[in-house]
N, CA, C and O atoms as CSV, one atom per row, in Angstrom:
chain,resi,resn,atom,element,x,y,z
A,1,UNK,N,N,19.827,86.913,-39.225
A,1,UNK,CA,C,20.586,86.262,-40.269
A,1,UNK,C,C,19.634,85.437,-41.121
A,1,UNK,O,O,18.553,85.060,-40.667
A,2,UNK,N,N,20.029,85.162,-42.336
A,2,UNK,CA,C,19.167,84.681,-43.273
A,2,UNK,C,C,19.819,83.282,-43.660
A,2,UNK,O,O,20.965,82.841,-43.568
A,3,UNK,N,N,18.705,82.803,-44.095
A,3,UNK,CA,C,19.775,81.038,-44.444
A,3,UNK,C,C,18.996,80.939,-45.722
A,3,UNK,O,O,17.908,81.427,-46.028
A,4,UNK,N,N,20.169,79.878,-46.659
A,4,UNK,CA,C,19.671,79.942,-47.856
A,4,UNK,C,C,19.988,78.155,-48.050
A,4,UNK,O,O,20.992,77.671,-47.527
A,5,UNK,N,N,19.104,77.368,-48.778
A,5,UNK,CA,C,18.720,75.835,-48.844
A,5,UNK,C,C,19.119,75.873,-50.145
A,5,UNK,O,O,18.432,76.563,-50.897
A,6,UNK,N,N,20.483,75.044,-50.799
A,6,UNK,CA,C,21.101,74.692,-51.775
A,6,UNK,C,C,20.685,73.235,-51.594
A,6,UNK,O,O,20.486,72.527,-50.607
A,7,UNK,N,N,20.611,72.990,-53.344
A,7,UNK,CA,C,19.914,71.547,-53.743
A,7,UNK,C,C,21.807,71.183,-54.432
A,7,UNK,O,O,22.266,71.891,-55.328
A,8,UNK,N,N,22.382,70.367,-53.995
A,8,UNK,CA,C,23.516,69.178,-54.597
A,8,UNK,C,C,23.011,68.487,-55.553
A,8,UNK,O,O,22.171,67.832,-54.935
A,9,UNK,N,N,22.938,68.194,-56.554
A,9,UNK,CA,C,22.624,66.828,-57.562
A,9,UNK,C,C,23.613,66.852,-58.606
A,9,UNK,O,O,23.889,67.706,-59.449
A,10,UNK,N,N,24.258,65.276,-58.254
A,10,UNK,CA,C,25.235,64.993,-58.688
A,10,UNK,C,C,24.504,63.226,-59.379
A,10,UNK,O,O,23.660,62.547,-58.794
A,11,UNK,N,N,24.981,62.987,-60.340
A,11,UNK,CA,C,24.893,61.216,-61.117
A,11,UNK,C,C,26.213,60.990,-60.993
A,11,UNK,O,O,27.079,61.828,-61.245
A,12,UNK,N,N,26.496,59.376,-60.438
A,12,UNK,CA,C,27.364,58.933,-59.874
A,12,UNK,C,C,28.629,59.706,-60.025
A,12,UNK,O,O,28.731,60.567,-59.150
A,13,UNK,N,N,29.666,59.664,-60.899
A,13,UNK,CA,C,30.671,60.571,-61.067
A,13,UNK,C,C,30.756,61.657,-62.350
A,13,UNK,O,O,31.645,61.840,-63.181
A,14,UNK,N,N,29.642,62.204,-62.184
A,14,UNK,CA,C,29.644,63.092,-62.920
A,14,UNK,C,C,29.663,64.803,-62.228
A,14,UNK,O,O,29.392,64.952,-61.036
A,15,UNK,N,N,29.932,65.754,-62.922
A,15,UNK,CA,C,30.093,67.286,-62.312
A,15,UNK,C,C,28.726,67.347,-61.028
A,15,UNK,O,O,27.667,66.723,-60.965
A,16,UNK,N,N,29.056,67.906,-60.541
A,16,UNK,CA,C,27.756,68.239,-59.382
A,16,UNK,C,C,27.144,69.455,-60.501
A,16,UNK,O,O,27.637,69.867,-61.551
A,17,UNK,N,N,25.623,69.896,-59.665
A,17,UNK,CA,C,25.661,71.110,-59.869
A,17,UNK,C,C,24.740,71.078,-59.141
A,17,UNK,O,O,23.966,70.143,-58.936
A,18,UNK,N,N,24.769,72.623,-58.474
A,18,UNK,CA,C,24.532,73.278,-57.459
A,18,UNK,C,C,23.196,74.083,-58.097
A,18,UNK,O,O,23.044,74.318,-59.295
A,19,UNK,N,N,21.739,74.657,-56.410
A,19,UNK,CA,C,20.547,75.210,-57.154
A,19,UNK,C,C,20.323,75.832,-56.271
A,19,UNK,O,O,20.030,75.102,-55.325
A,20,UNK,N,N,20.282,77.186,-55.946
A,20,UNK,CA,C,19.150,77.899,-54.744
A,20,UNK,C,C,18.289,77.582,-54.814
A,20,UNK,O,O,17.502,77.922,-55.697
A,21,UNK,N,N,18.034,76.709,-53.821
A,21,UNK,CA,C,16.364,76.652,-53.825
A,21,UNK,C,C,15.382,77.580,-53.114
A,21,UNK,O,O,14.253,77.817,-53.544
A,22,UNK,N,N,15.961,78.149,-51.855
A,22,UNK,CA,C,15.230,78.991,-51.135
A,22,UNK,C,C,15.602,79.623,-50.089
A,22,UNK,O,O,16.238,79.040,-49.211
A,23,UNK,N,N,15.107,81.575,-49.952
A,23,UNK,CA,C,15.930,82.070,-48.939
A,23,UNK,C,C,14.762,82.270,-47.982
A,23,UNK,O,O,13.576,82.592,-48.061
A,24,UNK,N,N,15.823,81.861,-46.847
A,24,UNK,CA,C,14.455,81.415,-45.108
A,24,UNK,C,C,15.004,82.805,-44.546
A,24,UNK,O,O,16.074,83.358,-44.798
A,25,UNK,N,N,13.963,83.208,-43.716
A,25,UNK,CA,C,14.285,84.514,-42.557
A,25,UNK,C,C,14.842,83.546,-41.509
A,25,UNK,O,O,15.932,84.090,-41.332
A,26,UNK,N,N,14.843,82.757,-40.902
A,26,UNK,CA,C,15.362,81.962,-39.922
A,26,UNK,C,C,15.592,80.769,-39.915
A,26,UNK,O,O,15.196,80.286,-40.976
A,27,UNK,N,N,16.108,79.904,-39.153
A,27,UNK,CA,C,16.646,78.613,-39.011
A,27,UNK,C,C,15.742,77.825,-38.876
A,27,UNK,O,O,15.688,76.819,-39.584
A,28,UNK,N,N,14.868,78.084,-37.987
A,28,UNK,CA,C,13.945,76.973,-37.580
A,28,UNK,C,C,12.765,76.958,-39.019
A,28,UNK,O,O,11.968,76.040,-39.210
A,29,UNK,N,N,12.865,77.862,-39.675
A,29,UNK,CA,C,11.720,78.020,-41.405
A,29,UNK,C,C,12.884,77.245,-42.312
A,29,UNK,O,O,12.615,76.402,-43.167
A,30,UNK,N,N,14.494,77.777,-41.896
A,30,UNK,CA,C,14.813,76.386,-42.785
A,30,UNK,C,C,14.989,75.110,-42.756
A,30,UNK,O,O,15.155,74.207,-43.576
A,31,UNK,N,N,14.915,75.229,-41.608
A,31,UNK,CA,C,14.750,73.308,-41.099
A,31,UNK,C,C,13.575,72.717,-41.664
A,31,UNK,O,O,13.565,71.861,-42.549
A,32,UNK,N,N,12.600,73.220,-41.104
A,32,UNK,CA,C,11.506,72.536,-41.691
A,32,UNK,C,C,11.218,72.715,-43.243
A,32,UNK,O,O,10.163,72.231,-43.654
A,33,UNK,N,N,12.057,73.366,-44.148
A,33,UNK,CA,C,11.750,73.761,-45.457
A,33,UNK,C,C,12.659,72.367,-46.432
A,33,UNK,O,O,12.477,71.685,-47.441
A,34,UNK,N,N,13.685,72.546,-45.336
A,34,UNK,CA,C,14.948,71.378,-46.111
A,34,UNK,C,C,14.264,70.196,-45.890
A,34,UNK,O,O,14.075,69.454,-46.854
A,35,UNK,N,N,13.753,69.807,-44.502
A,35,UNK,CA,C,12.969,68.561,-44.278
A,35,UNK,C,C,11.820,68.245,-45.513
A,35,UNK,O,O,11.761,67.034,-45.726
A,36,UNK,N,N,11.160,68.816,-46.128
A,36,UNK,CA,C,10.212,69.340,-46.862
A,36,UNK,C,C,10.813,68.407,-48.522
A,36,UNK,O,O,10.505,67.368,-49.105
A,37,UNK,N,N,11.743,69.476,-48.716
A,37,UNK,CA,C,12.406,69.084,-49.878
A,37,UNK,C,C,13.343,67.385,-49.712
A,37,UNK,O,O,13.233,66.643,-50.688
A,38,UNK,N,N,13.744,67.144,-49.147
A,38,UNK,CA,C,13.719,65.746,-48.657
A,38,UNK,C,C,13.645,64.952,-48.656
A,38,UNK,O,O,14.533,64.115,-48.822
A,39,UNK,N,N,11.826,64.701,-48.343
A,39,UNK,CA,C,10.509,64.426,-48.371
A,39,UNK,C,C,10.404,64.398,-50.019
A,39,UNK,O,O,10.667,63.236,-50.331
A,40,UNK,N,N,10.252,64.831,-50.691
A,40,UNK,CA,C,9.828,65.151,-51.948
A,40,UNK,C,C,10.523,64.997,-52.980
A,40,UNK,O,O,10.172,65.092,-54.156
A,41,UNK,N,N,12.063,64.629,-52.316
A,41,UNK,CA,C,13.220,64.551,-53.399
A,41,UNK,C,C,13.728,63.816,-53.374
A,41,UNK,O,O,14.713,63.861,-54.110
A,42,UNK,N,N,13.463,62.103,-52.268
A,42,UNK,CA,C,13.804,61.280,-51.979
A,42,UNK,C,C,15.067,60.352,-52.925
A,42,UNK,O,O,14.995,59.152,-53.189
A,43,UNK,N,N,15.963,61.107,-53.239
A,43,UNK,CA,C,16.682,60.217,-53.946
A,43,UNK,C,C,18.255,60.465,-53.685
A,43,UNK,O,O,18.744,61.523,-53.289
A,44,UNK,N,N,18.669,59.752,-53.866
A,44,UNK,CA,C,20.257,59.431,-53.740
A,44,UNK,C,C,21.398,60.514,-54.546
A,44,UNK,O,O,22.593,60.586,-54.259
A,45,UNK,N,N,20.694,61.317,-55.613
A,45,UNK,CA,C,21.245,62.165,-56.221
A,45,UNK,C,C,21.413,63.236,-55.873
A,45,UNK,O,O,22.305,64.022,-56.191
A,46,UNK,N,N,20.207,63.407,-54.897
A,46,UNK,CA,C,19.785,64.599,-54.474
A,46,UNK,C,C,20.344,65.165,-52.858
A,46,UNK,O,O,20.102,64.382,-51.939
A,47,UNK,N,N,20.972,66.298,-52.541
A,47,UNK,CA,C,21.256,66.247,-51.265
A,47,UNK,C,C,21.123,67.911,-50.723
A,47,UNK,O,O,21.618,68.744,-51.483
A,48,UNK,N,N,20.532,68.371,-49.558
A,48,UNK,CA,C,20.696,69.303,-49.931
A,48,UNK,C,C,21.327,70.014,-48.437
A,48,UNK,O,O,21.668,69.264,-47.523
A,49,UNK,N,N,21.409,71.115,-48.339
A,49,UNK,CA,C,22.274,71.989,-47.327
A,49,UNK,C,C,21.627,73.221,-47.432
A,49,UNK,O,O,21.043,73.809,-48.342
A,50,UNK,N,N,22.013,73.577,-45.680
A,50,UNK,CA,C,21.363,74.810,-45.262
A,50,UNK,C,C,22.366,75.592,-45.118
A,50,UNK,O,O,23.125,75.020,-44.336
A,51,UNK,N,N,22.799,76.573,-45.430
A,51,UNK,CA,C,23.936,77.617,-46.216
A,51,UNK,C,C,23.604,78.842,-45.011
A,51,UNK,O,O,22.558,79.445,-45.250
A,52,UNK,N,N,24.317,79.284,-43.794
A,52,UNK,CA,C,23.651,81.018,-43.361
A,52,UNK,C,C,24.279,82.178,-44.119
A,52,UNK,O,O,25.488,82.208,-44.350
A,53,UNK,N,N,23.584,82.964,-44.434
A,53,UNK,CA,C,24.339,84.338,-45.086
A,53,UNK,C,C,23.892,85.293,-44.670
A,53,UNK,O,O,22.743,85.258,-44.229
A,54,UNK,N,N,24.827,86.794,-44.659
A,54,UNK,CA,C,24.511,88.132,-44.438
A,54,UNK,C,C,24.361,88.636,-45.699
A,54,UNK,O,O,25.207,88.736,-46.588
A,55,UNK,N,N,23.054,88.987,-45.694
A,55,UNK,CA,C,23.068,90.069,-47.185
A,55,UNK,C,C,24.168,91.180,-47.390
A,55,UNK,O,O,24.773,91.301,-48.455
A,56,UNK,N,N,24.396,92.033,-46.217
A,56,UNK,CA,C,25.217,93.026,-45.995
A,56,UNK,C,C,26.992,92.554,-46.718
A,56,UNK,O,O,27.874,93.356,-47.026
A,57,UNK,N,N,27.046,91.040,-46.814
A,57,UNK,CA,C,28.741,90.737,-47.088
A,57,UNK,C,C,28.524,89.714,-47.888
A,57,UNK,O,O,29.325,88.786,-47.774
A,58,UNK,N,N,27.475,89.580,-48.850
A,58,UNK,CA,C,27.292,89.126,-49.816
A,58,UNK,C,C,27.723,88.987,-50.732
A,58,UNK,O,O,27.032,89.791,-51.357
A,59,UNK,N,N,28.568,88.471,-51.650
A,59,UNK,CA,C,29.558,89.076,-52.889
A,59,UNK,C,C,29.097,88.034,-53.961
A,59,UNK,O,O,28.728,86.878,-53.757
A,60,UNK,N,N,29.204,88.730,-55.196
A,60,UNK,CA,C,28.916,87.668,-55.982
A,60,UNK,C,C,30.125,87.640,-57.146
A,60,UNK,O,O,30.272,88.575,-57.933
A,61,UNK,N,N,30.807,86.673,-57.148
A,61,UNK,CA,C,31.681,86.738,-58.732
A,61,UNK,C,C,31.001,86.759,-59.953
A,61,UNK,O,O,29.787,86.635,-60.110
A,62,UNK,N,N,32.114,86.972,-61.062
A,62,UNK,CA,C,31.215,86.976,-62.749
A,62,UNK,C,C,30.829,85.803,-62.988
A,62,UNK,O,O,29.831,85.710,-63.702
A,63,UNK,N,N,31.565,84.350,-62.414
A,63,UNK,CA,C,31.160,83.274,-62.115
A,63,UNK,C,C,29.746,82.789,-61.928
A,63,UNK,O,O,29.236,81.957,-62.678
A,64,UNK,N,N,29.096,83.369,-60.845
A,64,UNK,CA,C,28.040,83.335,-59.918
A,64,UNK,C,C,27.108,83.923,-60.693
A,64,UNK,O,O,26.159,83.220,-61.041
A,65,UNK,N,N,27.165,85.329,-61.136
A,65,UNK,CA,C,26.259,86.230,-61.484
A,65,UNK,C,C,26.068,86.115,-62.852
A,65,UNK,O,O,25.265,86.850,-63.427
């Protein structure tokens, strides 16, 4: 299974918006990748999440794409 590291950044009440930041072959490459970004993004706006996905059931809306 593959995991994918979405960046959150939102200003106080304003729209979020959402960023792929990066697709990991495994969990333990995204742990330490999210830790990473973190590290580097140190701010209150910023939040991010480790997402798992199957390529195989992947779907994308016109939304998305």
């Amino acid at each position: 299974m593959k995991y994918i590291i979405i960046n959150k950044w939102q200003y106080k009440d304003s729209k979020p918006q959402y960023t792929l930041k990066e697709v990991c072959e495994n969990l333990e490459i995204a742990n330490k990748k999210l830790k990473a970004y973190e590290l580097l993004n140190n701010k209150e706006e910023n939040i991010f999440y480790i997402v798992p996905f199957n390529e195989d059931t992947l779907l994308l809306t016109e939304e998305v794409a």
